[in-house]
C-alpha positions in Angstrom: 175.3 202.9 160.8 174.2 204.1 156.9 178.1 203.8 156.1 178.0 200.0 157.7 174.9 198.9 156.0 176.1 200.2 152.2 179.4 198.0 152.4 177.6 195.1 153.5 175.1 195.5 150.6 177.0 196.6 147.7 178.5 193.0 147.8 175.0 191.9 147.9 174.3 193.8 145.1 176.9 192.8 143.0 176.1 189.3 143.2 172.9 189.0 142.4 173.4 191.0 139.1 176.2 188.3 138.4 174.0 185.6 139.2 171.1 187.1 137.1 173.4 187.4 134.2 174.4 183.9 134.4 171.0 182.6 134.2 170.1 184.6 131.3 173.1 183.4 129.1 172.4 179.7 130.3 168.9 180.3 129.2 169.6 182.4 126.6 172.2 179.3 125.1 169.3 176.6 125.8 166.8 178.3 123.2 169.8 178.9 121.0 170.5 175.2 121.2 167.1 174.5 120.8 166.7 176.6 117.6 169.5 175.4 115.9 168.5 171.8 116.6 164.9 172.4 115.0 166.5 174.0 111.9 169.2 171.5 111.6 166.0 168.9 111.7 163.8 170.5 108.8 166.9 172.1 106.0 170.5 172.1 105.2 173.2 169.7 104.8 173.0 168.3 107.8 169.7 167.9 108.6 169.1 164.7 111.1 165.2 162.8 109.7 163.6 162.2 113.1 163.4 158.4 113.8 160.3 156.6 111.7 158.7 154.1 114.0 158.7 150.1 113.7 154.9 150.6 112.6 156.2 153.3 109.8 158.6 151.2 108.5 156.8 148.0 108.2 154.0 149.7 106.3 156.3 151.6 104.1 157.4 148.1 103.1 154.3 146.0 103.2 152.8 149.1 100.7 155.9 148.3 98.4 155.6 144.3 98.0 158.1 143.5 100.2 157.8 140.2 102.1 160.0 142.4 105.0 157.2 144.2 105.7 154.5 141.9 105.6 156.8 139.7 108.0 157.4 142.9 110.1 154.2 143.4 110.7 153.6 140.1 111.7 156.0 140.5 114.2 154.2 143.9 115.5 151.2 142.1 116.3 153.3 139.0 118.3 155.1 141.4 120.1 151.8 143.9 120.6 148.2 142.5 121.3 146.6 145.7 121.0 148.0 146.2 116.9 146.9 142.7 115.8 143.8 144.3 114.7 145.5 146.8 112.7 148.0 144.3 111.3 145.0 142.4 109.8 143.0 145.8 108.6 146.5 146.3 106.3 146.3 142.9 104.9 142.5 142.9 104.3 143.4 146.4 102.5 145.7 145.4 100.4 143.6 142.4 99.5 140.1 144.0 99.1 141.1 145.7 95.8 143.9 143.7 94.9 142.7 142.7 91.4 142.1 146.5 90.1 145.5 147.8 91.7 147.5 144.9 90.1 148.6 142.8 92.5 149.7 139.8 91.6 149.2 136.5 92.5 152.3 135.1 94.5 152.0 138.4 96.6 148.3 137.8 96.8 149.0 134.7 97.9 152.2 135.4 100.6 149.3 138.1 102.2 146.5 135.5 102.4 148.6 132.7 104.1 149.7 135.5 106.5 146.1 136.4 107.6 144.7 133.0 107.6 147.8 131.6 110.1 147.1 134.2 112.5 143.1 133.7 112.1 142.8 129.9 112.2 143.6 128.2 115.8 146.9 127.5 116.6 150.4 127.9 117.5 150.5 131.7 116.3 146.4 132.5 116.5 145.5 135.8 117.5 141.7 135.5 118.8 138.7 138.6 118.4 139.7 139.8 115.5 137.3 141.2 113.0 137.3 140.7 109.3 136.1 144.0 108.0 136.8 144.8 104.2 133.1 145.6 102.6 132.9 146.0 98.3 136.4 144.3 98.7 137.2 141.9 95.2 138.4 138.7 96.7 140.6 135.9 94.6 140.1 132.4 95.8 138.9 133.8 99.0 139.9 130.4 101.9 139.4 131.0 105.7 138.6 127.2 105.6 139.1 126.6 109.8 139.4 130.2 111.2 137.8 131.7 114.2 137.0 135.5 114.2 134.8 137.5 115.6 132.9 139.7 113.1 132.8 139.7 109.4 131.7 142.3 107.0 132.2 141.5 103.4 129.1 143.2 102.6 129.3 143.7 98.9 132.2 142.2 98.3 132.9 140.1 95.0 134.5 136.6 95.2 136.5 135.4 91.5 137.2 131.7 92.3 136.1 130.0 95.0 135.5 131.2 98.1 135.8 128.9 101.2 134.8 129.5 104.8 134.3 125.8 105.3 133.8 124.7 109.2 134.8 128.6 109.6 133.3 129.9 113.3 132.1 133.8 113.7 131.3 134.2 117.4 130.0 137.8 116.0 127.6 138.8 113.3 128.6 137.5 109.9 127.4 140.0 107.0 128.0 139.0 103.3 124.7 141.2 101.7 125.1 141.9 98.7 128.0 139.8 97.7 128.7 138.5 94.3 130.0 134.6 94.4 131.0 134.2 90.9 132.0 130.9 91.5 131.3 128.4 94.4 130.8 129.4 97.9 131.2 127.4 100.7 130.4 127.1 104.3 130.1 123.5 104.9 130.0 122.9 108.8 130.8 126.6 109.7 129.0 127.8 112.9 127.7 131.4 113.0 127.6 132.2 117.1 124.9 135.0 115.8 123.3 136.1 112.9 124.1 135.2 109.2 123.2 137.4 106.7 123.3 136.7 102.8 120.3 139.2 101.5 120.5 140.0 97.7 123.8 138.1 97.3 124.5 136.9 93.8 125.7 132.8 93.6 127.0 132.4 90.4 127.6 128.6 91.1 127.0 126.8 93.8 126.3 127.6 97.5 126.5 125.0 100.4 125.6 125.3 103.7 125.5 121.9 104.6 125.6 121.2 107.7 126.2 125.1 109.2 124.9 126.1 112.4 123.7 129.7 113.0 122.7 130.7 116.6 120.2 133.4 115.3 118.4 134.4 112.4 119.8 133.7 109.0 119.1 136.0 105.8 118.8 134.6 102.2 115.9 137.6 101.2 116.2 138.4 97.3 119.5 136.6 97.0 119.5 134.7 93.6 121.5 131.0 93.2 122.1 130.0 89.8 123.4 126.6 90.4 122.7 124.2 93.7 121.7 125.4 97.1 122.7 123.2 99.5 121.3 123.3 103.1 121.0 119.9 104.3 121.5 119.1 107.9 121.7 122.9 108.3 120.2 124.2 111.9 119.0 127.6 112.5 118.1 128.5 116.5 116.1 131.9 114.7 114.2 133.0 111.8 115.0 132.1 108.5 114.3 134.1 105.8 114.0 133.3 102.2 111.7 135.5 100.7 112.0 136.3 96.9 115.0 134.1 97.2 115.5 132.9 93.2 117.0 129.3 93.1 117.9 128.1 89.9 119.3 124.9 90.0 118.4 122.0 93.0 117.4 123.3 96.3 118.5 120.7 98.9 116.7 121.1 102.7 117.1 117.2 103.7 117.1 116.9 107.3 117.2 120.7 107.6 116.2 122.1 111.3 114.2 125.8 111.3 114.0 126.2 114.9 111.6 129.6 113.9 109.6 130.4 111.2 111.1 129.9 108.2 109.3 132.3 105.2 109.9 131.6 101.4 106.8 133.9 100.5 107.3 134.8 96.7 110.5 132.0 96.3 111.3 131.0 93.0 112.4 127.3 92.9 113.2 126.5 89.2 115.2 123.5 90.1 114.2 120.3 91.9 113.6 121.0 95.8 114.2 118.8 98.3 112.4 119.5 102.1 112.5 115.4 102.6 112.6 115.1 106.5 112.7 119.8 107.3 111.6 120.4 110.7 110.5 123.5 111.4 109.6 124.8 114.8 107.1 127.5 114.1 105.1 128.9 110.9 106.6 127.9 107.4 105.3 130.5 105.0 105.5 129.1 101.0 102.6 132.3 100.3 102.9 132.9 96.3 106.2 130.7 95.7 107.2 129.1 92.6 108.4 125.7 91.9 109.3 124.8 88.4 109.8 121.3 89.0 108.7 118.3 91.5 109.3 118.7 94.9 110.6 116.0 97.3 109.0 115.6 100.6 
């Protein structure tokens, strides 16, 4: 009976320690494989780069100045929704300190007409996206049309013109502490919130004429050296103008102040204008300053 049982198991036996020397070579072979593969990856003469993404790529070319990868990204955020907002972050980046990195003007340019196609309603308009570059320095500065949703440009500084005319922000709209050192204008542009331009500097001009804002609008201890322009301007919340320094005409023709509007401690060195103003609630003028006749 022992003598039976031993021939039937030594066969046994002998296979399984086949078997389990088989899987250890084939596993033993894998990590070898495996190994070599990593090495060949990182040194030597025949060591394969591991594939750099689309996204890689385009910004590797975009940071160069080459119109490939600013039209490479633009095709990123066609193809992909969810990296639109990442495309514009890259040309707002390149753009916010454009002036002290060098980059010049056609480039400046090519990036600009980029952003603003994909900003302003139409055939290729990507909608909700943010415009978020504060203490950027901005060169003839146009999203004339656009529709975002938020804007930060706190401290940012315009050279040339900058023009958000009949521009809409269905978000808040923050541009403290900017420096206009020429015009800025926001003719017929409609804030869906708040607008905030508190101890921004206007080197020139400044229009609002005819702007909407849903909520409260900001001018506190801003200073305008050349015309304020606000006529036919509606505001649904406060307005605030305190310590607001104007310095040449202040124009609030047929202005609407849905709130209170407060110029306590305003400086109006210019001619003002408040011919036809409506304003809903309290108008403070407590300690202001007019330097020349007002027009009422």
């Amino acid at each position: 009976m022992i003598g039976g049982m031993s021939s039937w198991l030594v066969p046994l036996a002998v296979a399984l320690v086949v078997v389990w020397v088989v899987v250890r070579h084939v596993r033993a072979s894998h990590s070898a494989t495996l190994l070599d593969e990593h090495a060949r990856r990182r040194v030597g003469p025949e060591a394969v780069p591991a594939p750099v993404s689309v996204w890689r790529e385009a910004n590797r070319l975009f940071r160069a100045g080459e119109e490939e990868g600013l039209l490479l990204l633009a095709e990123i955020g066609r193809q992909a929704p969810r990296r639109r907002q990442a495309v514009v972050d890259t040309w707002l980046a390149a753009l916010r300190g454009g002036v002290s990195l060098g980059l010049d003007a056609p480039w400046r340019t090519a990036v600009e007409r980029e952003l603003v196609s994909h900003l302003r309603p139409g055939e290729d308009f990507w909608p909700g996206m943010n415009v978020v570059a504060p203490g950027a320095i901005l060169v003839d500065f146009d999203l004339s049309g656009c529709r975002v949703n938020q804007v930060n440009l706190t401290g940012a500084v315009f050279l040339g013109d900058a023009r958000f005319e009949a521009m809409t922000v269905t978000g808040d709209a923050d541009f403290a502490g900017a420096r206009f050192l020429r015009h800025a204008v926001f003719t017929d542009a409609l804030f869906a919130r708040s607008a905030s331009f508190g101890s921004a500097v206007f080197t020139g001009n400044v229009s609002l004429r005819s702007a909407q804002v849903a909520d409260q609008l900001v001018f506190a201890r801003a200073k305008v050296s050349g015309r304020a322009d606000l006529r036919r301007a509606e505001v649904s919340g406060r307005a605030d103008f305190r310590h607001v320094r104007f310095g040449g005409r202040a124009l609030f023709g047929d202005v609407v102040f849905h709130q209170d509007a407060w110029f306590r401690h305003a400086w109006f060195r210019g001619r003002t204008d408040v011919g036809s103003a409506l304003i809903g609630e309290a108008a403070e003028f407590g300690n202001a300053r007019f330097g020349r006749r007002v027009m009422q």
